[in-house]
C-alpha positions in Angstrom: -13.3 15.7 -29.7 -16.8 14.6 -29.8 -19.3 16.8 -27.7 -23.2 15.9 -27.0 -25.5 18.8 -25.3 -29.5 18.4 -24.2 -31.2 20.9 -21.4 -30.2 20.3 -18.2 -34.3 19.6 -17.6 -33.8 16.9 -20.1 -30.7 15.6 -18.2 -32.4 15.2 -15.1 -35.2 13.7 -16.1 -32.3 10.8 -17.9 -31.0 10.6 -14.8 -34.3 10.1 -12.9 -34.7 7.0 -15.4 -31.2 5.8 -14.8 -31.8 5.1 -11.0 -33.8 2.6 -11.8 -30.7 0.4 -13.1 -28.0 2.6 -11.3 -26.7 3.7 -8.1 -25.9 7.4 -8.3 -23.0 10.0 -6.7 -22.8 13.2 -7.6 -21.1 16.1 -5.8 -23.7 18.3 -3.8 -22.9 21.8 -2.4 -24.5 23.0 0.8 -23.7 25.1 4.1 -20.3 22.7 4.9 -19.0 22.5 1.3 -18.9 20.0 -1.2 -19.5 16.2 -1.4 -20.8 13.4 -3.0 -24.4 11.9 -1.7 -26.3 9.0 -3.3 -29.2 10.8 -5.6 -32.3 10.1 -5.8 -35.2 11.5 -7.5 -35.3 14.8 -4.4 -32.2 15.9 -5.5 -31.0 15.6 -8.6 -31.7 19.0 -9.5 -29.2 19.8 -6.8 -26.0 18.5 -8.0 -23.0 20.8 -8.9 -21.5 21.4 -11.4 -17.7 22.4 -12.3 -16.8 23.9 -9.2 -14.1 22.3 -7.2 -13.9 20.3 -5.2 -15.4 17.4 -3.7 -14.4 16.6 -0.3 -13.7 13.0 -0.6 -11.2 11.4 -3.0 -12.3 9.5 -5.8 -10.3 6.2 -3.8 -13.1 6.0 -1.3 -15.4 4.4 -3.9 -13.2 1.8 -4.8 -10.8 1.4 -1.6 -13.4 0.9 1.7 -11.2 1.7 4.7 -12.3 -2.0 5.9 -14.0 -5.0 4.2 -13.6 -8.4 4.5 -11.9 -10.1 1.4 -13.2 -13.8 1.9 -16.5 -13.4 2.3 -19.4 -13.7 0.1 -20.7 -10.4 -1.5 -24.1 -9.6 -2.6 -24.3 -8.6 -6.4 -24.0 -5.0 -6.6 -26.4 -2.4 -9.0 -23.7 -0.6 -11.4 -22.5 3.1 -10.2 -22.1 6.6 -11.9 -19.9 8.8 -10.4 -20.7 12.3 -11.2 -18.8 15.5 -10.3 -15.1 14.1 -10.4 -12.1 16.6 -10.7 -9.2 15.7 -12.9 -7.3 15.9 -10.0 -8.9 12.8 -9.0 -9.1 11.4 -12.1 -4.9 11.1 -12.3 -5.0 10.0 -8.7 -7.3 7.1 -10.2 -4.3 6.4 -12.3 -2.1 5.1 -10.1 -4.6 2.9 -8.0 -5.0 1.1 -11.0 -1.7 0.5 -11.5 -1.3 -0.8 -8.0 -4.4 -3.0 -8.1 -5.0 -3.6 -11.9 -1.8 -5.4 -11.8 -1.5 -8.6 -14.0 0.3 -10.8 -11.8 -1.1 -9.3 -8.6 -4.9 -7.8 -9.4 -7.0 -7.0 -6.5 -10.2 -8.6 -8.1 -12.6 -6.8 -5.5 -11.5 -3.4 -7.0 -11.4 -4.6 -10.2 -14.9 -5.3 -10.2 -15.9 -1.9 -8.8 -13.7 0.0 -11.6 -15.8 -2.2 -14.3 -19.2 -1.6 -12.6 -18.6 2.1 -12.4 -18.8 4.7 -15.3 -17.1 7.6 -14.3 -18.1 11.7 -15.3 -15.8 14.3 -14.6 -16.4 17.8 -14.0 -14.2 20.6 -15.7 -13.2 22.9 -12.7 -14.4 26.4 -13.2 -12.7 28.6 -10.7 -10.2 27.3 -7.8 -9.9 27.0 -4.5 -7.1 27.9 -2.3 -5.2 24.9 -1.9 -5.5 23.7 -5.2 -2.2 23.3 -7.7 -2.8 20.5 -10.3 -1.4 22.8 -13.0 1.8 22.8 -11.2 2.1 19.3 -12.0 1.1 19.3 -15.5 -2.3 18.2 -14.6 -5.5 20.7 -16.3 -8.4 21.0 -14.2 -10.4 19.4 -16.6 -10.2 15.8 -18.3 -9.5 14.9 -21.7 -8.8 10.8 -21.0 -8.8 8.6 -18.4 -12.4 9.0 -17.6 -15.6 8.2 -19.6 -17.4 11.6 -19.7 -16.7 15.0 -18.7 -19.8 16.9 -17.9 -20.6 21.1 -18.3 -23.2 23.1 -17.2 -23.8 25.9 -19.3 -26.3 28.7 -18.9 -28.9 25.8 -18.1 -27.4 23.1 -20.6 -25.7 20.2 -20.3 -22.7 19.4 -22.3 -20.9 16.2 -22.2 -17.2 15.8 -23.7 -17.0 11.8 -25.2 -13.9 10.2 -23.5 -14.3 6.9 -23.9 -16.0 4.2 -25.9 -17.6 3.1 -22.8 -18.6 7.0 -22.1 -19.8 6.5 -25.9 -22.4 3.5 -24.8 -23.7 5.1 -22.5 -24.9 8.3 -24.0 -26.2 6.7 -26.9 -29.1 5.3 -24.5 -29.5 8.8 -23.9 -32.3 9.9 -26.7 -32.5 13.5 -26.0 -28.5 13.6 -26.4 -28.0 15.5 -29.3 -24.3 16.3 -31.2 -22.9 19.3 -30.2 -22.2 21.3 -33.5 -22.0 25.0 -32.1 -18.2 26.1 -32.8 -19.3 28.8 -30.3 -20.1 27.0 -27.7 -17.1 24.9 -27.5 -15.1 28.2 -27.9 -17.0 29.6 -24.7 -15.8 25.9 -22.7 -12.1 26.4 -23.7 -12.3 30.0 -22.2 -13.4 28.9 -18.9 -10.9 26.3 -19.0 -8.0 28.7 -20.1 -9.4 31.2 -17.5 -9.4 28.5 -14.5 -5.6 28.1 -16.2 -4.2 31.4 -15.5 -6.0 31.2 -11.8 -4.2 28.1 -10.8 -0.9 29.4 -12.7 -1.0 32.8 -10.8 -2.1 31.2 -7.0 1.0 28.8 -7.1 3.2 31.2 -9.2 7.4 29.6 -7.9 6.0 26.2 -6.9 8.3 23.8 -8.3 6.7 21.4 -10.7 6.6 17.3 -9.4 10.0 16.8 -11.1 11.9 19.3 -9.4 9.5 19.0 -6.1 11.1 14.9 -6.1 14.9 16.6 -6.1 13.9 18.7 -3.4 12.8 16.6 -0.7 15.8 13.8 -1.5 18.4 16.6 -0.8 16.4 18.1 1.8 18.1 18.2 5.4 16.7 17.1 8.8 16.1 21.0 10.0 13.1 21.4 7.6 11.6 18.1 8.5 11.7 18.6 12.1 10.5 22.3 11.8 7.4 21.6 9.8 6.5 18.2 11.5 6.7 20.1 14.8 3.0 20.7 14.3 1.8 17.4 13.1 -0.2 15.4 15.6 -0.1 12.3 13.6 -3.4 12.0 13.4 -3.0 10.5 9.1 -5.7 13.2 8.3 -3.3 14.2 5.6 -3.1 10.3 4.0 -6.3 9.2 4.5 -7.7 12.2 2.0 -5.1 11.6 0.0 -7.0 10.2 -3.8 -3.4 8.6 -3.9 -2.3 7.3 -0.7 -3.2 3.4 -0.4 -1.2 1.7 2.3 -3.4 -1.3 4.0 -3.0 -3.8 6.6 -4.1 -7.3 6.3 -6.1 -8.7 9.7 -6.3 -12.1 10.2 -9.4 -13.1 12.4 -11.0 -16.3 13.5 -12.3 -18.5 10.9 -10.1 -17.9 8.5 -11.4 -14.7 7.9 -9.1 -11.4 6.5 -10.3 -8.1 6.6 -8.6 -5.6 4.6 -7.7 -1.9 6.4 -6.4 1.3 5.1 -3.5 2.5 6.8 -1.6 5.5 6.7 2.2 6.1 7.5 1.8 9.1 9.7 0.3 6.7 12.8 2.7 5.7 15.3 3.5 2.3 14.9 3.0 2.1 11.4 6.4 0.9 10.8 6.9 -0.7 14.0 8.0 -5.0 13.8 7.2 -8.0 15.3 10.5 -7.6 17.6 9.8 -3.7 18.6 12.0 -2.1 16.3 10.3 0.6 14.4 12.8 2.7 11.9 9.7 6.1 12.0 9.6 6.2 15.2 10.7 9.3 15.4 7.8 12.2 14.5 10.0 14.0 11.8 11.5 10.7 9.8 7.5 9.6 9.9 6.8 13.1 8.0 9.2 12.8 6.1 8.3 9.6 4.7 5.5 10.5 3.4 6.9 13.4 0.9 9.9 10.6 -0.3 7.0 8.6 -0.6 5.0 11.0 -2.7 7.8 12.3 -4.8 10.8 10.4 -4.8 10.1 6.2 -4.5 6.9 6.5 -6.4 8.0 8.0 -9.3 11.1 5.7 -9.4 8.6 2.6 -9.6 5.4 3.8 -11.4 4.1 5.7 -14.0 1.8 7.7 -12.5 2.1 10.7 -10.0 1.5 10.5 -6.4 0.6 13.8 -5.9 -2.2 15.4 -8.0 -2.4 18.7 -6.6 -5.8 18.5 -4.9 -5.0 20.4 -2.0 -6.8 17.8 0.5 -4.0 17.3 2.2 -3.3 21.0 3.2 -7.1 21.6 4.0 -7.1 19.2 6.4 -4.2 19.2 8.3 -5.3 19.8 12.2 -1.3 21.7 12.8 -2.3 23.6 9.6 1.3 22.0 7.9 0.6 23.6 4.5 3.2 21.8 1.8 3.8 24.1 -0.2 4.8 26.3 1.6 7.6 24.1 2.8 8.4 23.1 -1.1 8.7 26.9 -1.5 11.3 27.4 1.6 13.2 24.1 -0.4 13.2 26.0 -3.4 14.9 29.4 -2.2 
């Protein structure tokens, strides 16, 4: 695996060049938590680095919860995304196969995923919610993304992912191959360490495969017991890097305007002649797990749960999942 370091001064000052023909996220950490903010020049030196987790899903730069999908669009500056976890990075996964489609591409989201080059961030450390291992998924990236970015006692190491990842750090003169055996050894240690952390917070959660075989047996008493707290307020689906229901609204002038939508609002099932088969609160819950682990799977290739957490954090009832996978699992 190819590796290129410089000092993180050096990497800032690349990346104080590079807003002159990019628009830049990265993750930024302050008194609320983690997100991503646009940089600029004030606060690049500001971005963080492998801790977990942003608090917005990768989706949001490629799914808007609204836009209008017949009207002319100004030409875009190219993105970097900076910061991502690899729990994001799989939830990428499956977008694309929904809207990379060959028969049926979404050519608005195709151009985003084209115009954006994507660096991930190895997770160092956990938070409480999160449980990618559980579904085979290591909280750092080894494909599917174009870099994957480390800071390390003040320098920056990039892991090569893609040839795309490749291009782009070759404009990068103060890049410099990574040839310290050391080094690389110290980056698999923080990786195996953030390992046995994940391994020993969700230690009897069932893994995705057995999570799927769960829920289909699963009888009416669990659903109505944990979706006696749930509000239906979609908190849970719109966080979700997976989740990508959408209405299409027809307005005047022949206008559509494309809106996410989530299947824990009331209605969200609901036909033209009233009939609406979630109406009730717990078959709407449940939908969304048989959704997640047992219709997905059956039709893609990709999972629909990555293990982020989001969901659990922020859940107004304080509905935590696993916990119910556990109770399935006695």
């Amino acid at each position: 695996m190819q590796y290129r370091c410089m000092k993180k001064e050096e990497w800032d000052k690349a990346l104080e060049q590079l807003l002159l023909s990019y628009t830049i996220f990265a993750s930024i950490e302050n008194e609320f938590g983690k997100d991503y903010e646009v940089i600029k020049p004030v606060n690049i030196s500001r971005i963080s680095y492998n801790r977990p987790k942003p608090a917005t899903p990768l989706k949001s730069f490629f799914l808007p919860v609204k836009e209008n999908v017949t009207s002319e669009r100004a030409p875009e500056q190219p993105r970097i995304i900076i910061g991502i976890p690899n729990c994001d990075i799989e939830g990428l996964k499956l977008l694309d196969e929904f809207y990379l489609d060959n028969e049926f591409n979404d050519i608005f989201y195709r151009k985003r995923r084209e115009d954006t080059l994507l660096i991930s961030s190895d997770c160092f450390g956990i938070q409480e919610h999160c449980h990618c291992l559980s579904y085979n998924i290591k909280p750092y990236s080894t494909k599917d993304t174009d870099l994957a970015v480390i800071n390390l006692n003040g320098t920056i190491i990039l892991r090569v992912l893609s040839l795309k990842g490749e291009d782009f750090i070759n404009t990068i003169p103060s890049a410099k191959s990574l040839e310290d055996k050391r080094t690389i050894e110290i980056i698999e240690k923080e990786q195996l360490s953030t390992e046995t952390l994940l391994s020993a917070s969700n230690k009897g959660l069932p893994d995705y495969k057995k999570t799927g075989e769960l829920v289909r047996e699963a009888q009416e008493g669990i659903w109505k017991k944990y979706s006696a707290r749930c509000v239906s307020c979609g908190a849970c689906t719109t966080i979700c890097p997976t989740c990508t229901c959408f209405l299409l609204i027809d307005k005047p002038g022949f206008e559509k305007v494309k809106q996410l939508d989530a299947c824990q609002y009331p209605g969200f099932e609901r036909v033209a002649g009233g009939e609406d088969a979630l109406q009730e609160l717990q078959k709407r819950f449940r939908n969304r797990y048989m959704c997640k682990y047992v219709w997905k799977p059956e039709k893609f290739g990709s999972l629909a749960c990555t293990g982020c957490g989001r969901c659990i954090e922020s859940c107004i009832g304080k509905i935590n999942k696993n916990e119910l996978f556990m109770e399935l699992s006695k």
